[in-house]
N, C-alpha and C positions, 0 to 999 in steps of 0.2 A: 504494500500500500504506500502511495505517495501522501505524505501531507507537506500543505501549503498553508501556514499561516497569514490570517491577514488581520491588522488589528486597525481601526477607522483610526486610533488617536499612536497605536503603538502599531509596528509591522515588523512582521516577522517572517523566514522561510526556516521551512524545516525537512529535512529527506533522511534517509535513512544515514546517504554514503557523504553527508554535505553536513558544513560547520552552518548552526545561525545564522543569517545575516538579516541587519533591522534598518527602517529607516524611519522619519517623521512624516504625521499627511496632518493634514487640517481637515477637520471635519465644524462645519457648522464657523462657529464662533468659541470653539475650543481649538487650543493649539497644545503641541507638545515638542518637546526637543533634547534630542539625545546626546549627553555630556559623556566625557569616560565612562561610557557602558550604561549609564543611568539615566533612564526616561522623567522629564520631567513634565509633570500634568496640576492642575490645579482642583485645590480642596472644591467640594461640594458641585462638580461640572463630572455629569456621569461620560465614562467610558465604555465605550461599546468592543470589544475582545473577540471577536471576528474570525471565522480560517473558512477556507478554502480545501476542502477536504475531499480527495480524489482516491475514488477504487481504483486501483494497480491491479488486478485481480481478474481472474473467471471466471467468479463465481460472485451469488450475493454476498455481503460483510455486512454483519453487524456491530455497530459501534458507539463507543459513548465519548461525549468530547465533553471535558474537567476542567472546569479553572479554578484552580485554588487561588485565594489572596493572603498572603501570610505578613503579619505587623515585624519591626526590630526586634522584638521580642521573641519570634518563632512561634508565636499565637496564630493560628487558621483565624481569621476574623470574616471569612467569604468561601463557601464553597457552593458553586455552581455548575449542575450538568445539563444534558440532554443527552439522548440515545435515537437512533436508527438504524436503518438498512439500506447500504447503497448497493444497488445491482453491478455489474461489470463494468466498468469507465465508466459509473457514473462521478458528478461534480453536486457536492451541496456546499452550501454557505452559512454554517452556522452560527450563533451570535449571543454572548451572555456579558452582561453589562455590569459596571462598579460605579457605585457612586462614593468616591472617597470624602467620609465626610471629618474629616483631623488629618494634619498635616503629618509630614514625618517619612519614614524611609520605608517601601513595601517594596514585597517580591510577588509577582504573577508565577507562578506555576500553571504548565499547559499539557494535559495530557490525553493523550487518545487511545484509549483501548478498549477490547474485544465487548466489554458490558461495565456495567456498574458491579456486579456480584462475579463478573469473568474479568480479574484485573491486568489480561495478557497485553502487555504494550503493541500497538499498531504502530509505532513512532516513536524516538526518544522523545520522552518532556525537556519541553522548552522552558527556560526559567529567568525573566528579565526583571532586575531593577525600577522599581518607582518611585522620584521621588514628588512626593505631596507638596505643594505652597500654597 
């Protein structure tokens, strides 16, 4: 399975045999901007966390795509999924949203695997920097 991360305020690619690469978009009237490896976004302007998620495959896949939000402190303060089935080259766009409401330094964790109770990785997790202003 390929996956393609796409994030509206943060972006990211991810493949099995390929390192991260991120970049900034503007979305709306929110902006973000990426310092030494650290996404910066602003308190209380929700984030929409986005990918591009493509069957490699020849058969149906069923999948569940994870975003954890984890505080400085290694506190989970956000954990949000959704689940599917994509047929053979199929493409969906799935999309789970943060609204950080206190500043400070967070980590997105992004993971794609087989189900929510089937936690075989389809993808290495993706893990980027956020900081809050």
């Amino acid at each position: 399975m390929k996956i393609r991360l796409v994030f509206l305020v943060i972006a990211a690619v991810v493949a099995s045999s390929a390192v991260p690469l991120a970049h900034a978009q503007n979305y709306g009237d929110v902006t973000s901007s990426l310092q030494n490896g650290t996404w910066t976004v602003h308190v209380n302007k929700q984030v929409q966390i986005a990918a591009d998620v493509t069957n490699g495959v020849n058969r149906d896949l069923p999948f569940a795509y994870i975003v954890q939000i984890v505080d400085n402190n290694g506190v989970v303060i956000q954990l949000s999924w959704l689940t599917g089935t994509l047929s053979a080259g199929q493409s969906l766009n799935p999309s789970q949203s943060w609204t950080p409401t206190a500043p400070g330094n967070y980590t997105a964790q992004i993971f794609v695997w087989s189900g929510i109770s089937n936690p075989d990785a389809l993808s290495p997790p993706l893990t980027l920097k956020i900081a809050v202003t």
